[in-house]
BAVO-880120 format. One record per residue: residue number from 1; residue in three letters; chain; x, y, z of N, C-alpha, C, O in turn. Coordinates in steps of 0.05 Angstrom, whole numbers, plus 5000, padded with zeros to 4 digits. Layout:
seq	type	mol	npx	npy	npz	capx	capy	capz	cpx	cpy	cpz	opx	opy	opz
NUM	ala	A	X	Y	Z	X	Y	Z	X	Y	Z	X	Y	Z
...
This chain:
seq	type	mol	npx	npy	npz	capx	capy	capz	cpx	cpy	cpz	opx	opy	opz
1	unk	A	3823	4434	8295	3818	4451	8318	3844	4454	8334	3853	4433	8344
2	unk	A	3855	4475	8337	3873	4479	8361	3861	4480	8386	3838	4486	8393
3	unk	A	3890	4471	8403	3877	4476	8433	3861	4500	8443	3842	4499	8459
4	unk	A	3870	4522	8433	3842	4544	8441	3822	4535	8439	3812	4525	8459
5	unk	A	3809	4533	8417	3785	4534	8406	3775	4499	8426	3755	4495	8440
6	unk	A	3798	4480	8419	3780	4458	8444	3773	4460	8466	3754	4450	8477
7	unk	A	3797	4478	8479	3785	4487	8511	3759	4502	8506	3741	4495	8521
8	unk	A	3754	4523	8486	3729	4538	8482	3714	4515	8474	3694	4525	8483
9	unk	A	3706	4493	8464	3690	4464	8452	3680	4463	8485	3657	4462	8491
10	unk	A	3700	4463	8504	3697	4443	8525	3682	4463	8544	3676	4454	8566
11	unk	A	3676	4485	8538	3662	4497	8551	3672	4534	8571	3661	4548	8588
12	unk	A	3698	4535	8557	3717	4561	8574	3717	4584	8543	3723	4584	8519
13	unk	A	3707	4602	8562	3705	4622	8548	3738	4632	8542	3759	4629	8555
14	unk	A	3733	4645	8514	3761	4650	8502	3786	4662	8518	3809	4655	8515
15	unk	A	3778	4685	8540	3790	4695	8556	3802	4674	8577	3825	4675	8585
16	unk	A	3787	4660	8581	3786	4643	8599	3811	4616	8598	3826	4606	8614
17	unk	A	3804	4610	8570	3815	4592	8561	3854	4597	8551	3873	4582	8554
18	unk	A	3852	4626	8540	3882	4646	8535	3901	4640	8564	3925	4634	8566
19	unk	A	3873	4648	8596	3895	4649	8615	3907	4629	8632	3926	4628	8648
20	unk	A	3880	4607	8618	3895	4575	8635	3921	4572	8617	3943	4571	8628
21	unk	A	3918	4571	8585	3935	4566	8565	3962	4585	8577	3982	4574	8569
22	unk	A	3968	4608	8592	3986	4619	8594	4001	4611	8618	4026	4613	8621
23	unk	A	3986	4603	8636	3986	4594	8667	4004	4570	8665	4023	4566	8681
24	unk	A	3995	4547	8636	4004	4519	8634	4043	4526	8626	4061	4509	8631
25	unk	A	4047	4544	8617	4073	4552	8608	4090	4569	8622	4114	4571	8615
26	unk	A	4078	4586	8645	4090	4598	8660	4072	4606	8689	4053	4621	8692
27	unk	A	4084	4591	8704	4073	4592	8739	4095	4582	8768	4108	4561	8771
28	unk	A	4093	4600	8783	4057	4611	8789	4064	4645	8779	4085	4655	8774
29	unk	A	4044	4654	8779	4042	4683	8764	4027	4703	8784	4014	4697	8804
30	unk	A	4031	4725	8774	4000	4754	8787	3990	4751	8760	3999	4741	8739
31	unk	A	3966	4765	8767	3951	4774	8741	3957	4788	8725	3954	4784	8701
32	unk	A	3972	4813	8739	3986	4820	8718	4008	4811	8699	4010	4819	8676
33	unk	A	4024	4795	8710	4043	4777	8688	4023	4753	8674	4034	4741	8655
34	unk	A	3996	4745	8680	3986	4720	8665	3974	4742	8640	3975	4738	8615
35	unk	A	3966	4757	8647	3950	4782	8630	3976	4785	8602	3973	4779	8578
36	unk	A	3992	4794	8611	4004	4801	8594	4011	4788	8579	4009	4794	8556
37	unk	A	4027	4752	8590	4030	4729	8570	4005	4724	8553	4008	4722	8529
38	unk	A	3973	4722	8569	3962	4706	8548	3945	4730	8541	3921	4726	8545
39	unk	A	3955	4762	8528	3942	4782	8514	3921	4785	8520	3907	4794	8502
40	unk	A	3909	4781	8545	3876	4795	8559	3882	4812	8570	3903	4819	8579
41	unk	A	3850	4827	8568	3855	4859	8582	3856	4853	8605	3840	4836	8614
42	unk	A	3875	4867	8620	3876	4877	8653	3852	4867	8663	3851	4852	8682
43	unk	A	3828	4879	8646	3803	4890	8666	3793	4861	8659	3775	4856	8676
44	unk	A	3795	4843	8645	3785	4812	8645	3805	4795	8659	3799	4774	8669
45	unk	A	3828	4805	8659	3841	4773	8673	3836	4766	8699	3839	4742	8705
46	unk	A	3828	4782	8717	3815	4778	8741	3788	4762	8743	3784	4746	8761
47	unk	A	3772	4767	8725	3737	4756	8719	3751	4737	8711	3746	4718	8727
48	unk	A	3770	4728	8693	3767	4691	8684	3787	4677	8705	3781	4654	8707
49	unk	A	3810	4684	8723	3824	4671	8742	3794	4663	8754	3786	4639	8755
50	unk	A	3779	4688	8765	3756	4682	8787	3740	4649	8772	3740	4628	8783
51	unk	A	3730	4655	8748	3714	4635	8742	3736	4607	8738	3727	4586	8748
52	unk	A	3757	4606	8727	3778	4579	8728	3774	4572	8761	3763	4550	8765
53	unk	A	3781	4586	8783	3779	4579	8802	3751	4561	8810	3751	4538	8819
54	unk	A	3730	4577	8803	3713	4562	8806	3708	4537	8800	3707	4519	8816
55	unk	A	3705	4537	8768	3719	4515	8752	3730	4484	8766	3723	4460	8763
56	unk	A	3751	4498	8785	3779	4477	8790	3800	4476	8770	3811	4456	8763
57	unk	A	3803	4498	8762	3823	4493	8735	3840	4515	8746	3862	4515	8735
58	unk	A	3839	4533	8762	3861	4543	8776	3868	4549	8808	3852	4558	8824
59	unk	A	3890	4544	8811	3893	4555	8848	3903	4581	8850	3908	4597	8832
60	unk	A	3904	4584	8880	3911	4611	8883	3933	4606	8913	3931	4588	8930
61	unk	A	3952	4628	8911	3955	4636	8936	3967	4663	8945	3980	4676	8929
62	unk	A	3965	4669	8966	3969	4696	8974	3991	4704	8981	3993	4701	9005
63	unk	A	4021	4719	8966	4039	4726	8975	4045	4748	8998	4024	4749	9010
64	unk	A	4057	4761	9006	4061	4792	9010	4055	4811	8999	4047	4831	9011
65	unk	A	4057	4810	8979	4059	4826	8956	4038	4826	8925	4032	4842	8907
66	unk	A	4032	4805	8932	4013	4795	8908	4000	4768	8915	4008	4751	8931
67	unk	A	3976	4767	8898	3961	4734	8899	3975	4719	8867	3974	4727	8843
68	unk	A	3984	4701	8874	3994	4686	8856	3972	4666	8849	3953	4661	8863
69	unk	A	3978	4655	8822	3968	4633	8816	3981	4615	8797	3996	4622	8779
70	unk	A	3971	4584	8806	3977	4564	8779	3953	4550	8773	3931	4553	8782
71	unk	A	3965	4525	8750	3947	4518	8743	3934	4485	8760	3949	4474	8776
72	unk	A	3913	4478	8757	3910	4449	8761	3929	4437	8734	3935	4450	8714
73	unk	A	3935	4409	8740	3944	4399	8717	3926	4392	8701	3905	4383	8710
74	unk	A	3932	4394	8675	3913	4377	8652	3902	4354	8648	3887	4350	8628
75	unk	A	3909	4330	8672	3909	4301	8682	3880	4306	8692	3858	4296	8689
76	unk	A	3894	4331	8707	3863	4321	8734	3842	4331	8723	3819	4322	8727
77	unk	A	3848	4357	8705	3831	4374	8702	3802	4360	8685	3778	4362	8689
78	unk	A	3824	4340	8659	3798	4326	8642	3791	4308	8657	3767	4304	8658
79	unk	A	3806	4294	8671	3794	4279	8681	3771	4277	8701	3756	4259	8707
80	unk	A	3772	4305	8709	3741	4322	8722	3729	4318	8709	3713	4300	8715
81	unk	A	3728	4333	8676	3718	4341	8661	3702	4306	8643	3680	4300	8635
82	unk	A	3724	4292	8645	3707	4265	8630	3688	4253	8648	3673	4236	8640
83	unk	A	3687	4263	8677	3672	4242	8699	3644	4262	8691	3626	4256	8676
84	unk	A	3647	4278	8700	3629	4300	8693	3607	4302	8672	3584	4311	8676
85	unk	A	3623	4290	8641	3603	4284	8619	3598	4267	8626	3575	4266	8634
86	unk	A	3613	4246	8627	3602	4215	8631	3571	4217	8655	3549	4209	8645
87	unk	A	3572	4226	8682	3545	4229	8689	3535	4243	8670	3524	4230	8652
88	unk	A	3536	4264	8669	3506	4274	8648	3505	4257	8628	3482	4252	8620
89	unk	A	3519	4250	8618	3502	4235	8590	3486	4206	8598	3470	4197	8582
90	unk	A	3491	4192	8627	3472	4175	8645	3455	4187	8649	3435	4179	8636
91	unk	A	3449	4210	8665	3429	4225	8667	3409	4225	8648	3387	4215	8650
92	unk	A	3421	4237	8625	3401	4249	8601	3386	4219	8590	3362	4214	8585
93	unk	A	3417	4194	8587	3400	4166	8584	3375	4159	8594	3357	4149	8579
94	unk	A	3373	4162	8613	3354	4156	8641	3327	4182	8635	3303	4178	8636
95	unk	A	3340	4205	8630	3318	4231	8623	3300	4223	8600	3275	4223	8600
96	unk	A	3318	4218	8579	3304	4221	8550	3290	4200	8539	3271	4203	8524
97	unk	A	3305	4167	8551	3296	4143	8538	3260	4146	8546	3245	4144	8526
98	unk	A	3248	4151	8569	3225	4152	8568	3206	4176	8540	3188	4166	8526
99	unk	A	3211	4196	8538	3204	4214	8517	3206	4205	8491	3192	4216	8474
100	unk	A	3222	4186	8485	3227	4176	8457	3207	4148	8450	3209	4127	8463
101	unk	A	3191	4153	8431	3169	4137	8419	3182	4127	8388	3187	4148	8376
102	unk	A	3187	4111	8376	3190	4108	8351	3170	4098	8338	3156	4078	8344
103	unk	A	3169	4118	8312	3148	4113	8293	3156	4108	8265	3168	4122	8249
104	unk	A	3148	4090	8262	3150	4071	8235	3138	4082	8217	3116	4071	8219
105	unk	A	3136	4095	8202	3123	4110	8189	3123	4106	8151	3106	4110	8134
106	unk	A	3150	4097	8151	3158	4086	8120	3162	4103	8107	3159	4100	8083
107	unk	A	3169	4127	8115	3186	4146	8099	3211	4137	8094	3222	4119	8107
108	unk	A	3220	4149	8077	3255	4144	8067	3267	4174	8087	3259	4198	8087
109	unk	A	3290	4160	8105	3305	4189	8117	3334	4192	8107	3348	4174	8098
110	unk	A	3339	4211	8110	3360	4215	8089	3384	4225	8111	3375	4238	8129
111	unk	A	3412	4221	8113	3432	4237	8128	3460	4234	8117	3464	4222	8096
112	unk	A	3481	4243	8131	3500	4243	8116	3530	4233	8142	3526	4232	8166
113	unk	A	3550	4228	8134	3569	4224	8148	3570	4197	8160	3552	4186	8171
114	unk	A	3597	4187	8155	3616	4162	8163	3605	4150	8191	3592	4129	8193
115	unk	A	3614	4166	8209	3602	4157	8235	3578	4152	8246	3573	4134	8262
116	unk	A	3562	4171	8237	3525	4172	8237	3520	4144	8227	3509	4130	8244
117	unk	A	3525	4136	8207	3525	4102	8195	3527	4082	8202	3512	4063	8203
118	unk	A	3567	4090	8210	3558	4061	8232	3551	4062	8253	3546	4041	8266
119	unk	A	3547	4089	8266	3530	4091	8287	3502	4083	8290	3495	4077	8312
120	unk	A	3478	4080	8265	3455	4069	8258	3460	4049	8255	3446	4034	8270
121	unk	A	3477	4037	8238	3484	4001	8231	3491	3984	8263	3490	3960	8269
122	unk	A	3498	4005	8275	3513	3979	8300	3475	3984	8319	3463	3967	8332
123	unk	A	3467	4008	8314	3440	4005	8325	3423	3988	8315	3410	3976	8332
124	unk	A	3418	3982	8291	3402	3959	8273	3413	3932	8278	3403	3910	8274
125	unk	A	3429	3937	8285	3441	3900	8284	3442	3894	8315	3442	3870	8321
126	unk	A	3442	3915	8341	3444	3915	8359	3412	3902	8366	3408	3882	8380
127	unk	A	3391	3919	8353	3364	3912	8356	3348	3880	8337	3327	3867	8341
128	unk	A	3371	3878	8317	3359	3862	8306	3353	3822	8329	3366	3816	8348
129	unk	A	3335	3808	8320	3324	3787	8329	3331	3756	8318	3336	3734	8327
130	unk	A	3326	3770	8289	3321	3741	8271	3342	3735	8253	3355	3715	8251
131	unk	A	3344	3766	8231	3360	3755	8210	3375	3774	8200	3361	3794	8202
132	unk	A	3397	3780	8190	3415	3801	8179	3421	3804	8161	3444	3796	8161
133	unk	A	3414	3817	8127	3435	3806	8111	3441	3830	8108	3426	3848	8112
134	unk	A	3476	3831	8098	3490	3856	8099	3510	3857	8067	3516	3836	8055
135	unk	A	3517	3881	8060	3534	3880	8041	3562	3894	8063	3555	3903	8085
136	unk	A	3585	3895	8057	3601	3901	8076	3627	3904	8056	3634	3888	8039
137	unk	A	3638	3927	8062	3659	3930	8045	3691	3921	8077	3688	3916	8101
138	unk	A	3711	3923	8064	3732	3916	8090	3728	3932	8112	3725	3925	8136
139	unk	A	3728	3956	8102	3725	3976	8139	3713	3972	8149	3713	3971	8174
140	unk	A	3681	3965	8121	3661	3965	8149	3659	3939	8167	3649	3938	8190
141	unk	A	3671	3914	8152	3680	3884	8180	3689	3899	8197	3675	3897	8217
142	unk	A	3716	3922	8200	3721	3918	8218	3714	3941	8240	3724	3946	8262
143	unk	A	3692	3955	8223	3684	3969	8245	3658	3954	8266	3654	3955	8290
144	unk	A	3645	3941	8244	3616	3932	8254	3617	3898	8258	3596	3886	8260
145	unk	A	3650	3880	8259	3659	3861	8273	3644	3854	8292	3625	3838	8290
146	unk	A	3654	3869	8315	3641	3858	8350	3615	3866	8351	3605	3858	8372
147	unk	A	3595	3881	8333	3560	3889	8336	3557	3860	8328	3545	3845	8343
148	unk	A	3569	3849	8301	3561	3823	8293	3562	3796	8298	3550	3777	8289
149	unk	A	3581	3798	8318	3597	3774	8331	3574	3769	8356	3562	3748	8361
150	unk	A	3572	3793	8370	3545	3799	8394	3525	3779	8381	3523	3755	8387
151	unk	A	3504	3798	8353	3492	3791	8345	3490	3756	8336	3472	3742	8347
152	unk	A	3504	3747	8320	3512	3720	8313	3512	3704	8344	3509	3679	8341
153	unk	A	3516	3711	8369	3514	3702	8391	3490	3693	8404	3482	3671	8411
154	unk	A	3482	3712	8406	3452	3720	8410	3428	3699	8396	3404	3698	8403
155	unk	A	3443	3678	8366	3426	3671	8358	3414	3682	8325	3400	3666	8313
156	unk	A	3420	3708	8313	3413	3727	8295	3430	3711	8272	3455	3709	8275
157	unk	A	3417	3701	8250	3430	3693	8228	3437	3721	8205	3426	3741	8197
158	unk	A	3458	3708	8203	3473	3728	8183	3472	3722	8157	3468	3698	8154
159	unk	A	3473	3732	8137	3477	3733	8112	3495	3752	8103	3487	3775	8108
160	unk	A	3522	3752	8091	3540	3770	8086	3550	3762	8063	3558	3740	8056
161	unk	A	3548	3793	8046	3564	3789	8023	3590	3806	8019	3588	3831	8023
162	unk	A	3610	3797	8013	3631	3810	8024	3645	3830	7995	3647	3818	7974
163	unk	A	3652	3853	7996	3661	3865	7971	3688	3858	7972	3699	3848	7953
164	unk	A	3699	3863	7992	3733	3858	7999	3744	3849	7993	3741	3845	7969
165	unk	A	3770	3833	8009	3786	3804	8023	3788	3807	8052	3801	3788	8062
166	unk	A	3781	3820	8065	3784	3814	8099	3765	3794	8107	3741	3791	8100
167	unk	A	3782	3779	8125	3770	3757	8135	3745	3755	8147	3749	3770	8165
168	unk	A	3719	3745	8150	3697	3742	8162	3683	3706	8163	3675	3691	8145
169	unk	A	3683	3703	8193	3667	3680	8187	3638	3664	8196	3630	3641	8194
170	unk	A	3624	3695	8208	3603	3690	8227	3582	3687	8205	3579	3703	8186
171	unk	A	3568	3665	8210	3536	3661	8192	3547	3650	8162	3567	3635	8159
172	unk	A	3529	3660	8140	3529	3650	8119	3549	3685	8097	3539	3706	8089
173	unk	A	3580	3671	8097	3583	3692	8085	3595	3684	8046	3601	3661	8040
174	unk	A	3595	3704	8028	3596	3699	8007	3617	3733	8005	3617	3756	8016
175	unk	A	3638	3714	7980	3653	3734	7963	3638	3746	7945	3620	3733	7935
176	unk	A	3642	3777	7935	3635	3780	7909	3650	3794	7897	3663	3813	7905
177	unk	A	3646	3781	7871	3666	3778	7851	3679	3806	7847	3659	3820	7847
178	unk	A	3694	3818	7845	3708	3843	7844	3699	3856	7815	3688	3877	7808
179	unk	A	3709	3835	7802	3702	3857	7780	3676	3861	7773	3672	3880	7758
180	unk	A	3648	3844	7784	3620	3863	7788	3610	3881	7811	3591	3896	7812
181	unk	A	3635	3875	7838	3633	3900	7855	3633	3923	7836	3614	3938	7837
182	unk	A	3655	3927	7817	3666	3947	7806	3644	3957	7791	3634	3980	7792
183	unk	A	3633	3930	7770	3612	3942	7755	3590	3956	7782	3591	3980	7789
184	unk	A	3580	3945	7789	3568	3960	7806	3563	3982	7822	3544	3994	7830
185	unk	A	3591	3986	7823	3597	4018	7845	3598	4007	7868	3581	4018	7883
186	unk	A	3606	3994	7876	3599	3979	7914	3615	3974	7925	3611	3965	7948
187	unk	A	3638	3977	7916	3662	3991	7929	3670	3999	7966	3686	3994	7985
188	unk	A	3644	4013	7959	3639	4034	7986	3611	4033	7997	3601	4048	8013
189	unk	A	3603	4019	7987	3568	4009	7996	3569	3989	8027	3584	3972	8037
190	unk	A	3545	4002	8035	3542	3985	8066	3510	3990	8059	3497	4010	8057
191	unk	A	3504	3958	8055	3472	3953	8063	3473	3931	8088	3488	3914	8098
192	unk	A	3439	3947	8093	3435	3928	8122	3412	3923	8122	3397	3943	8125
193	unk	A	3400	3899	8118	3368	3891	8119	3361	3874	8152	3364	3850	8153
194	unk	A	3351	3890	8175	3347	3877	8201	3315	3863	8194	3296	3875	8185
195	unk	A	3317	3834	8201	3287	3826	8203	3276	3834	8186	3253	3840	8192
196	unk	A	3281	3837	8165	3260	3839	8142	3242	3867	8147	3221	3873	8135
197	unk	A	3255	3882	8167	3235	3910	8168	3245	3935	8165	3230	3954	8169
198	unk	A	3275	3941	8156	3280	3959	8165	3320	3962	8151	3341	3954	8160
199	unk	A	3313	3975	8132	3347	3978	8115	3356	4006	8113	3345	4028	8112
200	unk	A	3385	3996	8111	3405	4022	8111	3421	4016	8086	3433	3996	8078
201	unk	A	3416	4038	8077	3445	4035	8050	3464	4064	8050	3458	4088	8047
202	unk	A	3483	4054	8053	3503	4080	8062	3524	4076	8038	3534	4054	8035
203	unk	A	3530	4101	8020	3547	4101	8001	3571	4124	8006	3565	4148	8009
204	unk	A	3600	4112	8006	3627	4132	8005	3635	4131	8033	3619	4128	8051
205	unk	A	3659	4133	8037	3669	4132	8065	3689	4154	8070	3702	4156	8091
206	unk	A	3693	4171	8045	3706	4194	8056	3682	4215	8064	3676	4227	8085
207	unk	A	3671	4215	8038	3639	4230	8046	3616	4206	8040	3611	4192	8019
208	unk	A	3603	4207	8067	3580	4191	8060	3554	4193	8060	3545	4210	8075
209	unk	A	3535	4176	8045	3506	4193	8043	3490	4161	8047	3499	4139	8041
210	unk	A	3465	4165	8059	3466	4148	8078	3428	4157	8081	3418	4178	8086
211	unk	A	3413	4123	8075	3375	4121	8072	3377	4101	8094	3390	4081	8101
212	unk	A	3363	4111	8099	3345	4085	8127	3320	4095	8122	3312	4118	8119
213	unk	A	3302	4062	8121	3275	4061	8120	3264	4040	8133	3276	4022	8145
214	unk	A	3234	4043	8129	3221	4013	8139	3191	4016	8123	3171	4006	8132
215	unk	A	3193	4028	8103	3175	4028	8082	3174	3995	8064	3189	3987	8047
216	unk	A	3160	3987	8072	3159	3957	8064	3173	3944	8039	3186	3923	8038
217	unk	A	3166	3967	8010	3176	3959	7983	3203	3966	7985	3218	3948	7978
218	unk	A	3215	3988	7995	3245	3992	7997	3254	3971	8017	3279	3973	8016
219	unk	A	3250	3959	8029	3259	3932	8053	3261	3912	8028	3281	3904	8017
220	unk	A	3236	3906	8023	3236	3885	8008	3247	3880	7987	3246	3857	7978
221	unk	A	3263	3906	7969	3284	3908	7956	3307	3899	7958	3319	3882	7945
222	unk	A	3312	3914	7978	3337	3913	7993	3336	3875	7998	3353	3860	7988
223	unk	A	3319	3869	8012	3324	3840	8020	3334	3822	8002	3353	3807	8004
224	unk	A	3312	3827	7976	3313	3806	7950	3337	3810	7935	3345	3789	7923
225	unk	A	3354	3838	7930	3376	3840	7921	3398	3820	7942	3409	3801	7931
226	unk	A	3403	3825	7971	3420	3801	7979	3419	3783	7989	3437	3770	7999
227	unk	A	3381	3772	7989	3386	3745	7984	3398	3737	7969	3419	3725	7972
228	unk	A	3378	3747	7930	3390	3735	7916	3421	3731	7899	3427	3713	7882
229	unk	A	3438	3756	7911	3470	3744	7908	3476	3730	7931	3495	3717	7924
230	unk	A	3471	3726	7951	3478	3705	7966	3473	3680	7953	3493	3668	7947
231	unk	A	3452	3670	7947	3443	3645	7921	3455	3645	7907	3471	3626	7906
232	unk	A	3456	3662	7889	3472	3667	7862	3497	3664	7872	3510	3662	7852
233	unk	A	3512	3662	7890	3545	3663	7895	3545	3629	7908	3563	3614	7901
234	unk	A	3529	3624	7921	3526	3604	7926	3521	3569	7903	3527	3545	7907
235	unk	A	3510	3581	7887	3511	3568	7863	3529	3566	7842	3533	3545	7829
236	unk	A	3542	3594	7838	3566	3595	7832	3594	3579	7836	3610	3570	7819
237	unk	A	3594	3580	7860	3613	3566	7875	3612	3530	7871	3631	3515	7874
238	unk	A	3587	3523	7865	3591	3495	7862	3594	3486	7834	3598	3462	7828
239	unk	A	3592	3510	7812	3596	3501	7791	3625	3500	7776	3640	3519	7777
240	unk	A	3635	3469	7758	3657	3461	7755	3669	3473	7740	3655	3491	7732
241	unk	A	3696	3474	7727	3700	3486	7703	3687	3483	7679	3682	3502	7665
242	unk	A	3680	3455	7671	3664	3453	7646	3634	3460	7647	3620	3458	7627
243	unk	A	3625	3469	7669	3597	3487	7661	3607	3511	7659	3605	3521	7637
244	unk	A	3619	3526	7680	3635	3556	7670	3650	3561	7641	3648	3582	7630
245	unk	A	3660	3547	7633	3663	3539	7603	3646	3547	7589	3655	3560	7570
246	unk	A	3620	3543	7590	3594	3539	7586	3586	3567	7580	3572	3572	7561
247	unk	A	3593	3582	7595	3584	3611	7605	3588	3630	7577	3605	3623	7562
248	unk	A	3575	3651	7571	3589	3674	7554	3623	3684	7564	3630	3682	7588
249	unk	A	3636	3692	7550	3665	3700	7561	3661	3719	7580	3677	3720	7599
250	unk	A	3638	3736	7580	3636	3771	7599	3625	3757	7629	3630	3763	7652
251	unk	A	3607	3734	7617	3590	3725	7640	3614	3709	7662	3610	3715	7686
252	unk	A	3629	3696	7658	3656	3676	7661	3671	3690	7676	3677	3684	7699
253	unk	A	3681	3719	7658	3699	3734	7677	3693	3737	7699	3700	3726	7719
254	unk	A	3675	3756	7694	3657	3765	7724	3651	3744	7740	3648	3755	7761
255	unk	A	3646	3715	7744	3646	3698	7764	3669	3691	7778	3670	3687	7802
256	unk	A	3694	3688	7754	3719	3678	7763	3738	3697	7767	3761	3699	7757
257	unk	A	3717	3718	7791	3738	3739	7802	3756	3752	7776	3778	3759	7784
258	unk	A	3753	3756	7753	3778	3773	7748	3780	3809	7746	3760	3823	7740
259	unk	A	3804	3820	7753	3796	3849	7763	3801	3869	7741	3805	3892	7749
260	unk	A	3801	3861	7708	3798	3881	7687	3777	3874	7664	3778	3856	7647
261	unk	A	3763	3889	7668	3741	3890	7636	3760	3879	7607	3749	3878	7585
């Protein structure tokens, strides 16, 4: 997005937005010299000075000869502009939280995109009570870190299986082995089982696609898959070289971390 089009995001009509953008590079001006820098017709640059004024996004003053204008600066102007959202979006908090009922219903919902994700994951773990278990690739530690750190505070046991090497040490966490991430595809996987009621599995982090449910058999899936590599890694780990010895060669690799087939 260029700055046009963001001042138009932020709410200034295109005209509007051409004659602050011309005002910011050359002031103070008449209308007729802002007209001409930022290519609006004559018969509009007057209607959008009027509405910037309104705004607060431009001044005025009255020469001899002409009404001049400049601009507010860009400091003050967002910074109107951030106080501004910031109430309404309290407002609407305060408006909407009553209207909103959630229903459990145990459908599978389906959505897409990076942020939406961990935007639901830091909500599931924000809400969760009792117990967590998560699959977590590196980004996502360090995006969903401080939701877990809260959580783990609070009392909320963790269970984490880690695909990575970034460091984690809240609750009960476990490595897994790279080269069955790999077999697996999980790479880029983020599961989240809250309380046993309610999972997210989000796959890809350039593009991502992304189930949340609370349909009992998909929970209970989800759970028994990371319990049981949490177990399974956990048992792993205490066994010596001469039981791994023990192992098939394919079975062996894959425990003792190695990263080629």
């Amino acid at each position: 997005m260029d700055v046009l089009e963001q001042l138009v995001a932020l709410g200034f009509t295109e005209y509007e937005a051409k004659v602050y953008l011309a005002l910011l590079q050359e002031h103070p001006a008449t209308g007729y010299q802002i007209g001409k820098l930022a290519g609006v017709p004559r018969s509009m640059v007057y209607e959008a000075l009027g509405r910037l004024e309104v705004r607060g996004a431009v001044l005025k003053s009255f020469d001899e000869k002409a009404t001049l204008y400049r601009p507010v600066s860009p400091d003050v102007l967002l910074d109107r502009y951030e106080q501004e959202v910031q109430q309404r979006v309290m407002d609407l908090r305060t408006s909407l939280a009553p209207l909103y009922r959630r229903h459990d219903d145990g459908r599978l919902w389906n959505f897409s995109g990076r942020r939406e994700a961990l935007h639901y994951a830091r909500e599931m773990i924000g809400r969760a009570q009792v117990e967590l278990l998560l699959v977590l690739t590196d980004n996502d530690v360090e995006e969903l870190q401080d939701a877990l750190a809260e959580a783990h505070a609070r009392g909320v046991h963790l269970g984490v299986i880690l695909t990575g090497t970034a460091p984690f040490t809240l609750g009960q966490a476990v490595r897994h082995p790279h080269l069955e991430t790999t077999l697996h595809q999980m790479e880029e996987t983020l599961i989240i089982v809250a309380d046993d009621g309610e999972c997210l599995i989000a796959s890809g982090h350039a593009t991502t696609s992304a189930t949340v449910t609370t349909n009992p058999n998909m929970v209970s899936i989800a759970h028994q898959f990371v319990w049981m590599e949490l177990f399974a890694q956990r048992i792993f780990a205490r066994l010596g070289d001469e039981l791994l010895a023990r192992l098939d060669p394919e079975d062996r690799r894959i425990l003792q971390h190695e990263e080629h087939v």
